[in-house]
C-alpha positions in Angstrom: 104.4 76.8 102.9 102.1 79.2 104.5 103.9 79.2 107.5 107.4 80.5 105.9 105.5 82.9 103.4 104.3 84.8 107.0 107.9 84.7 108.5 109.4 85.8 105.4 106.9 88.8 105.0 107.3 89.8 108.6 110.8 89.9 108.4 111.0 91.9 105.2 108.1 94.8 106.7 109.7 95.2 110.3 112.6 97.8 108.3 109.5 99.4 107.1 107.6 99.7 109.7 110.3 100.6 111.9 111.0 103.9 109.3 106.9 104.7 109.7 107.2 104.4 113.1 104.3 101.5 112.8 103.8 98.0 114.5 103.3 94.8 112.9 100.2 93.1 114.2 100.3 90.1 112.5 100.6 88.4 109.0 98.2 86.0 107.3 98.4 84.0 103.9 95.6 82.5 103.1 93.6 80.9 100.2 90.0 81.9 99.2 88.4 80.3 96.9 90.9 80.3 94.1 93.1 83.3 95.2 96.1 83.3 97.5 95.7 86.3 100.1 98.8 88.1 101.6 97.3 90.1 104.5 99.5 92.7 106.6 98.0 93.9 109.6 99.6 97.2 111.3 99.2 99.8 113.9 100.3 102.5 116.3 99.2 104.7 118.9 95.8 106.3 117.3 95.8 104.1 114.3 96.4 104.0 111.1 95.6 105.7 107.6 95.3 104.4 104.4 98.0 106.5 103.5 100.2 105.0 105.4 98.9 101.3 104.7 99.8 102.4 100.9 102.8 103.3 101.7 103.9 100.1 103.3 102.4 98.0 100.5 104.0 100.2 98.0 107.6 99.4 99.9 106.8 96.0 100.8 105.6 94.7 97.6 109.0 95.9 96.0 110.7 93.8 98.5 108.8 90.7 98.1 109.2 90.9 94.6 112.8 90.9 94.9 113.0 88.3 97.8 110.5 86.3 95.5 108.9 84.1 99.0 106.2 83.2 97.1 105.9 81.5 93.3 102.4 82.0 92.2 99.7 84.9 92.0 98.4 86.7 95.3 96.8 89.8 96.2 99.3 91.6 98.9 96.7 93.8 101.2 98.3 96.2 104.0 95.3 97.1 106.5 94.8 98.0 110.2 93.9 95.4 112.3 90.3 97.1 113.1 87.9 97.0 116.2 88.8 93.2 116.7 92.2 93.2 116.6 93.8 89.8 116.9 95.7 89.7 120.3 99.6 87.7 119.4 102.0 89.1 122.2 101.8 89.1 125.4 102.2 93.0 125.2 99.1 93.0 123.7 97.4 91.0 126.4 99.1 93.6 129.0 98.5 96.5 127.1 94.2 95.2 127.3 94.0 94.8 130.3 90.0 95.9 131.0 88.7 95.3 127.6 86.4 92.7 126.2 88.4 89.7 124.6 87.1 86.8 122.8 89.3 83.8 123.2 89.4 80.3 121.0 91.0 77.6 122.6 93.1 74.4 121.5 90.7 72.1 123.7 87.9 72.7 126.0 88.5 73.9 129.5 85.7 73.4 131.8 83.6 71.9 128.4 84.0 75.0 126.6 86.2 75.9 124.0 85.2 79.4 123.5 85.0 82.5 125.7 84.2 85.6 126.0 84.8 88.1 129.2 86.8 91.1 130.6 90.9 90.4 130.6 91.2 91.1 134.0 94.9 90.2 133.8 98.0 88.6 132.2 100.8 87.6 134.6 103.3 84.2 134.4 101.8 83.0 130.9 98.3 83.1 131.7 95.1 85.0 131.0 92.9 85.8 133.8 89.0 86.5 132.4 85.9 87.3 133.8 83.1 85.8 132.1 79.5 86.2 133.2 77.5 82.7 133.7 73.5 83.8 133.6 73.6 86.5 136.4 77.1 85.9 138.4 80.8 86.7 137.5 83.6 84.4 137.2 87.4 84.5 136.9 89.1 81.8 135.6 92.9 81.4 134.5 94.0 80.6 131.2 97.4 78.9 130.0 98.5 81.0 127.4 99.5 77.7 125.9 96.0 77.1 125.3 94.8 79.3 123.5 94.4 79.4 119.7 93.5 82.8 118.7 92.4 85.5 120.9 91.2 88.9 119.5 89.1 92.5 121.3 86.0 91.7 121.3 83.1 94.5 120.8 80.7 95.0 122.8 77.4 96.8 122.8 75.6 97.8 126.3 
């Protein structure tokens, strides 16, 4: 169910995101406590306002009231994807190159399942990261296949 009500909605916001010249970064529908969440994620270069996230709920909500994906009560939110952007594409790997990732994976890979480090790079389906053990630096190579959910991470120095 959850799975097609995230299809559905990203297929009914690409036309209007395509007219506000934004990106989709993802789509989650969740439940939380006793409410049903619809949560659209969006960017573009410099970010977003929350004029513009109104105006995509405003034109989104119309359409999934007519396409009807979902049968019982939810609260639709249109937000950026904030500091710790989820990262879903492999443009979005690319395009963070440099930057501080956190990275969950399906199953453990050298006994961890969690990492954090620099994405050093993203070439032929895997992610190459630099994570720091005590005092020294290592890279090690990720499947993308692997991975579960991978996000920026923020740092402080």
């Amino acid at each position: 169910m959850s799975n097609n009500v995230t299809e559905t909605t990203g297929e009914l916001v690409q036309p209007i995101l395509k007219e506000l010249n934004l990106t989709l970064v993802d789509v989650e529908f969740e439940k939380e406590g006793q409410n049903w969440f619809l949560r659209v994620y969006v960017d573009k270069d410099g970010g977003v306002d929350i004029e513009e996230c109104g105006l995509v709920s405003e034109k989104l909500s119309e359409k999934l009231d007519e396409e009807d994906p979902v049968t019982y009560p939810y609260f639709l939110e249109v937000s950026s994807p904030g500091a710790e952007r989820p990262l879903k594409r492999k443009e979005d790997f690319e395009k963070n190159i440099n930057n501080t990732i956190y990275i969950k994976l399906y199953e453990p890979l050298d006994g961890e399942k969690e990492y954090e480090g620099i994405l050093k790079s993203f070439e032929n389906e895997t992610v190459t990261l630099e994570i720091k053990i005590k005092t020294r630096k290592k890279e090690m190579e990720i499947p993308l296949r692997k991975i579960a959910k991978a996000r920026l991470a923020v740092t402080f120095n």
